[in-house]
C-alpha positions in Angstrom: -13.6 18.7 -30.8 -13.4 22.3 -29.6 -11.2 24.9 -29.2 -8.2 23.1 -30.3 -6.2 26.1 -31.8 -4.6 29.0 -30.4 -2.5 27.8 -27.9 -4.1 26.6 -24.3 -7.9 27.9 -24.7 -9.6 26.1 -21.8 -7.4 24.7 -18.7 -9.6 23.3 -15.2 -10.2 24.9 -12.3 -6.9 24.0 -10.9 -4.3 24.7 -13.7 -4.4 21.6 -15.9 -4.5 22.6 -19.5 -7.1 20.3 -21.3 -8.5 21.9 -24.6 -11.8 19.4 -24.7 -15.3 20.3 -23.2 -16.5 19.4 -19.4 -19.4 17.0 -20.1 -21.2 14.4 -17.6 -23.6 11.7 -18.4 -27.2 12.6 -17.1 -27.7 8.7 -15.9 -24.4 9.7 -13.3 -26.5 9.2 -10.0 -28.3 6.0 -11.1 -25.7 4.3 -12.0 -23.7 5.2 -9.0 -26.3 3.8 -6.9 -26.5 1.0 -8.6 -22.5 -0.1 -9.1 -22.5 0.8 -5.3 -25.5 -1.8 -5.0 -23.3 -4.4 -7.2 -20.2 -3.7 -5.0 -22.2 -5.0 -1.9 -24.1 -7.8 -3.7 -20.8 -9.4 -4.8 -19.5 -8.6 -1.3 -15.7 -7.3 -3.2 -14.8 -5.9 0.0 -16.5 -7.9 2.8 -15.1 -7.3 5.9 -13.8 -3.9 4.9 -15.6 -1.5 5.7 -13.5 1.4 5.9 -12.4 0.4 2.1 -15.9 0.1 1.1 -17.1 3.6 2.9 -14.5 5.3 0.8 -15.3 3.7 -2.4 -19.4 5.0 -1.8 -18.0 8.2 -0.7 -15.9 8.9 -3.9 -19.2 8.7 -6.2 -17.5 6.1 -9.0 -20.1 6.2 -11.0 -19.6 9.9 -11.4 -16.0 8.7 -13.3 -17.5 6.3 -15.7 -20.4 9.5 -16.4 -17.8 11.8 -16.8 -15.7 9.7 -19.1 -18.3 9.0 -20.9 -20.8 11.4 -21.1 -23.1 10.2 -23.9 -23.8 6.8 -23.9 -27.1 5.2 -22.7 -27.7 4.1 -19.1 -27.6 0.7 -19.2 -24.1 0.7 -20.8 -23.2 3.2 -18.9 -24.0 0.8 -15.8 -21.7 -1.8 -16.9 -18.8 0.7 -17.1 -19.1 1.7 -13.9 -19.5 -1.6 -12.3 -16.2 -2.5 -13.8 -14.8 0.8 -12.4 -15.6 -0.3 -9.2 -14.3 -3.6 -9.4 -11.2 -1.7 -10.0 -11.4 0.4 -7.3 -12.4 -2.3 -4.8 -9.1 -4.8 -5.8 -6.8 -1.8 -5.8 -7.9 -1.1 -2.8 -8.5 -4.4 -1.1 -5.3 -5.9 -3.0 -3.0 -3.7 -4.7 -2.9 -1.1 -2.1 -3.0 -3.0 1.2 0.3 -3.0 3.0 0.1 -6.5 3.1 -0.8 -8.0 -0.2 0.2 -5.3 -2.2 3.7 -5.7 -1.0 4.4 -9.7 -1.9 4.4 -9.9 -5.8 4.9 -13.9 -5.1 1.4 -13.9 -3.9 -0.3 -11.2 -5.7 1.3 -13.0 -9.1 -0.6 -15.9 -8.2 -4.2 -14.1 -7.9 -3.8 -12.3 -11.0 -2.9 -15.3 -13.1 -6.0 -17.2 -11.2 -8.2 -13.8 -11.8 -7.2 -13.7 -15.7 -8.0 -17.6 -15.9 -11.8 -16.3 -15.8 -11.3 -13.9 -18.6 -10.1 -17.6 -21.1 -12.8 -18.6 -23.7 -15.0 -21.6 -22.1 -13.5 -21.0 -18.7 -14.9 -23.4 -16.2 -17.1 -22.6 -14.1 -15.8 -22.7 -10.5 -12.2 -21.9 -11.5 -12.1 -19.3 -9.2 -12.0 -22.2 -6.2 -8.2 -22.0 -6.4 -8.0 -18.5 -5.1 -8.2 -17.7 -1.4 -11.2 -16.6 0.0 -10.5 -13.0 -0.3 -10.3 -13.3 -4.1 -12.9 -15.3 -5.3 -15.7 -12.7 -4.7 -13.5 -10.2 -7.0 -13.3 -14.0 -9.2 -16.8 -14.3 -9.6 -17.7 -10.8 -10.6 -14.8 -10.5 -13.1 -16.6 -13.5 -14.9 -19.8 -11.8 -14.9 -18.2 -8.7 -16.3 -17.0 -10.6 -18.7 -20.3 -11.6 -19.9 -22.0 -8.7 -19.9 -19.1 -6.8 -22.0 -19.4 -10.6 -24.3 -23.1 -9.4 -24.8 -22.1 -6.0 -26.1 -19.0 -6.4 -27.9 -17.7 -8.3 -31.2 -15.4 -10.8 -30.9 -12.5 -8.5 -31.9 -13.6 -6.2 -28.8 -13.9 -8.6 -26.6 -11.1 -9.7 -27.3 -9.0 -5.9 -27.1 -10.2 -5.9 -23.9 -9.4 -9.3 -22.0 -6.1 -8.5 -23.5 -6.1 -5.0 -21.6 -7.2 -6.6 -18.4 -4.2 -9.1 -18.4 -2.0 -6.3 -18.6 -3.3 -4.7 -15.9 -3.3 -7.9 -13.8 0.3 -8.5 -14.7 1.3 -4.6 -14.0 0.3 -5.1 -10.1 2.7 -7.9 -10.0 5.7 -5.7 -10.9 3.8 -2.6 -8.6 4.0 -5.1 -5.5 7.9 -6.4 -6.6 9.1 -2.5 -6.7 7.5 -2.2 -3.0 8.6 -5.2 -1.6 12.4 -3.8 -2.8 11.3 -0.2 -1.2 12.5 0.5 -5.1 11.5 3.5 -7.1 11.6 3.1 -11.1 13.3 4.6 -13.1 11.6 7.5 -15.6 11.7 5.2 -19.2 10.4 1.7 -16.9 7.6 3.9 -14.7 6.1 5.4 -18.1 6.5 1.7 -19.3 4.6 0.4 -17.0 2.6 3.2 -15.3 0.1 3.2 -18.1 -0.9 -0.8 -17.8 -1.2 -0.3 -13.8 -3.3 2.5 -14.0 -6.0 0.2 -15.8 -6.6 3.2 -18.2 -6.4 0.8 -21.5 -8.8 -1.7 -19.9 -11.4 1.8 -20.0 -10.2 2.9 -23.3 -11.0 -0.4 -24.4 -14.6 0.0 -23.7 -15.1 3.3 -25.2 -16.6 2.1 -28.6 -18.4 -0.8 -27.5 -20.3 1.6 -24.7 -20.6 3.8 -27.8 -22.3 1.3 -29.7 -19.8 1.2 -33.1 -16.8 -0.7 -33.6 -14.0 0.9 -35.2 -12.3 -0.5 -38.1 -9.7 -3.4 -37.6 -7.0 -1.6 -39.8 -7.6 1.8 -37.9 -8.0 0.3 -34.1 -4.6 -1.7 -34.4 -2.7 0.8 -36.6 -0.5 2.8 -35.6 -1.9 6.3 -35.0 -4.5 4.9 -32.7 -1.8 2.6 -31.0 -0.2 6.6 -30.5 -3.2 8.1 -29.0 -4.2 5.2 -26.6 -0.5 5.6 -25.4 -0.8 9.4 -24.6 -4.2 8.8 -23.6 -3.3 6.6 -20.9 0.0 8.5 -20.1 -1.9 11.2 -19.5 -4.9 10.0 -17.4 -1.6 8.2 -15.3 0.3 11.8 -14.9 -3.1 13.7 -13.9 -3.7 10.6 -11.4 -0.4 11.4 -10.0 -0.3 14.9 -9.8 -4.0 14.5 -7.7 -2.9 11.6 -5.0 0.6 12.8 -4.7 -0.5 14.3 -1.4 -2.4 11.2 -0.3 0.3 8.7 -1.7 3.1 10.2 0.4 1.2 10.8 3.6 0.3 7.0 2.8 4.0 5.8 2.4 3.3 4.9 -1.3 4.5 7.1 -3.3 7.1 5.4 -5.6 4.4 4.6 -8.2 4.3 8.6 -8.9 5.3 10.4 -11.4 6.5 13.6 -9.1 8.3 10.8 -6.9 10.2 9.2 -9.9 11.3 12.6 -11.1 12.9 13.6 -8.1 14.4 10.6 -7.3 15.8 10.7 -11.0 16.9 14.3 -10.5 18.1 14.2 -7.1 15.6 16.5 -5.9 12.9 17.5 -3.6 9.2 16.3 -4.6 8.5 20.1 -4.5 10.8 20.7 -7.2 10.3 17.9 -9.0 6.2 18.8 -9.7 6.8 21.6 -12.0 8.9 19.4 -14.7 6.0 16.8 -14.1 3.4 18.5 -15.1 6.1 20.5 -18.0 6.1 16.9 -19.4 2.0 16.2 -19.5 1.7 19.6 -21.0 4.3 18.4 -23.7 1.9 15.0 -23.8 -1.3 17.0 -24.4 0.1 18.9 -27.1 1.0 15.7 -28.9 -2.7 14.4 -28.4 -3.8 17.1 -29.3 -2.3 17.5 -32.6 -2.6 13.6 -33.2 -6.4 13.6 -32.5 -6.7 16.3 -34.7 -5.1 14.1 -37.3 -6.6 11.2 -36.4 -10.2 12.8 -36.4 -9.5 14.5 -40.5 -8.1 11.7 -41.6 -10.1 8.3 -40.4 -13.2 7.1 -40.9 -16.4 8.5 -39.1 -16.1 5.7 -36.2 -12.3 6.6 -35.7 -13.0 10.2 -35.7 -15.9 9.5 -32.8 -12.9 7.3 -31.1 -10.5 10.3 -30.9 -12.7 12.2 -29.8 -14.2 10.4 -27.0 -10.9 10.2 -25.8 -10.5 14.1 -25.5 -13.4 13.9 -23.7 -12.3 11.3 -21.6 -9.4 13.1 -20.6 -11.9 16.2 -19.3 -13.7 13.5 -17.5 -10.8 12.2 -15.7 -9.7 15.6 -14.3 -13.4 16.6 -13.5 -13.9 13.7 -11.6 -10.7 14.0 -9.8 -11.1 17.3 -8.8 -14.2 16.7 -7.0 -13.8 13.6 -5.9 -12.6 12.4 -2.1 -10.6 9.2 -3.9 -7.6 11.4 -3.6 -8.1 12.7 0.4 -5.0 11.9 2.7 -5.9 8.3 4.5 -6.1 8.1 8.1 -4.0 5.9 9.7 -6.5 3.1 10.3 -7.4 3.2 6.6 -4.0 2.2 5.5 -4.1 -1.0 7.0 
């Protein structure tokens, strides 16, 4: 890691203090092409083309090369191929008006969607969801086996675990919008960071990386800690970016600047500068614990801290630039 001391050396273009290096993979536009060409070929979001148009305009591909900037281009690939499955069921699920706001429904996807994730799974499971979700279904399995071809068992394993949680997380998402209900702070931070499918990424970070980090180290405590802040963090910045969109969109309970104010009685305007007090507070407690982590660990824990730094950087980069985070038009909310 770099310039770590001396209080807040580097910050992005827009104010966000992040002490870690602004790297990009130099397989980025390959592999954005080709998860776009994946996205079409398992037809995720057939029959939505407005949903599909925004996905190809955001440049996906350029978040899994940010986030992981040095990793070879067939792994880096698979990441973003599983970025854009997430990006094509938030979209074509979790956000539409519709599905997103009946947790009955959406619980019984997501426990059909993790069935394919189960060791020996049949084939043809997925003929239990409705039409719409058995293309998303089908690729999930074939994720599956592509990450089964990379991973240990132990990793593998990490991350089916991480993708239950997610699937579970949209359930309670869809239950809070169904009751027009906005969460309080301790429950959003709860369950902001399972939602946000940050884990289900972190997850991956070794594996892409080619090592595997000790068992002892990747379920001890300290990295517990840091993939917590981690995905706090990558949550908070997420917020802070689509607040704009999210409100003009009607959605905006699931944000952090939302939550405050309705905790604090206060406008969203005032309620941005103790949002972004508190990731400041977060990213001084990664960075201190990475630093820990990184002098104290082994060589492949050391690597995992500080991938996540740079993940972090990534995440912000890629925001910044990206058109995920433009105000919808009214047809595109429907």
């Amino acid at each position: 890691m770099t310039d770590l001391h001396g209080g807040r050396p580097r910050s992005t273009p827009d104010g966000l203090w992040c002490p870690f290096p602004s790297l990009i993979n130099p397989h980025a536009d390959r592999a954005n092409r080709q998860s776009l060409a994946w996205l079409a070929r398992h037809r995720l979001l057939d029959g939505q083309p407005h949903r599909a148009d925004r996905i190809a305009r955001q440049r996906s591909g350029h978040l899994a090369a940010r986030t992981n900037p040095e990793v070879p281009a067939d792994l880096l690939h698979l990441l973003s191929d599983w970025y854009v499955w997430l990006f094509a069921f938030d979209d074509g699920y979790c956000e539409d008006r519709e599905r997103g706001s009946r947790p009955a429904e959406l619980a019984r996807t997501t426990a059909l969607l993790a069935r394919v994730l189960d060791t020996g799974a049949a084939e043809g499971a997925e003929a239990d969801l409705d039409a719409p979700a058995r293309p998303f279904a089908a690729a999930l399995r074939e994720l599956r086996e592509r990450v089964a071809a990379q991973a240990s068992p132990s990793q593998l394993f990490r991350w089916e675990c991480s993708v239950r949680d997610y699937l579970h997380a949209q359930v309670w998402e869809a239950a809070n919008r169904e009751a027009a209900r906005v969460p309080g702070p301790a429950e959003y931070v709860a369950m902001r960071r399972h939602a946000g499918a940050t884990y289900t990424c972190l997850a991956l970070v070794d594996v892409a990386a080619g090592y595997e980090l000790p068992p002892a180290e990747a379920d001890g405590p300290a990295l517990r800690r840091l993939r917590d802040i981690t995905a706090n963090l990558v949550s908070w910045d997420n917020d802070l970016y689509s607040h704009a969109k999210e409100t003009a969109g009607g959605q905006g309970r699931h944000n952090l600047v939302e939550v405050l104010a309705h905790d604090r009685r206060c406008s969203s305007a005032e309620a941005r500068e103790p949002a972004v007090a508190l990731r400041d507070a977060e990213m001084a407690a990664f960075v201190e614990l990475s630093r820990s982590v990184g002098a104290t660990g082994g060589p492949a824990t050391a690597a995992y801290a500080r991938s996540l730094g740079l993940w972090l950087r990534g995440h912000i980069e890629w925001s910044r630039d990206s058109s995920r985070f433009d105000a919808p038009d009214s047809a595109a909310r429907h």
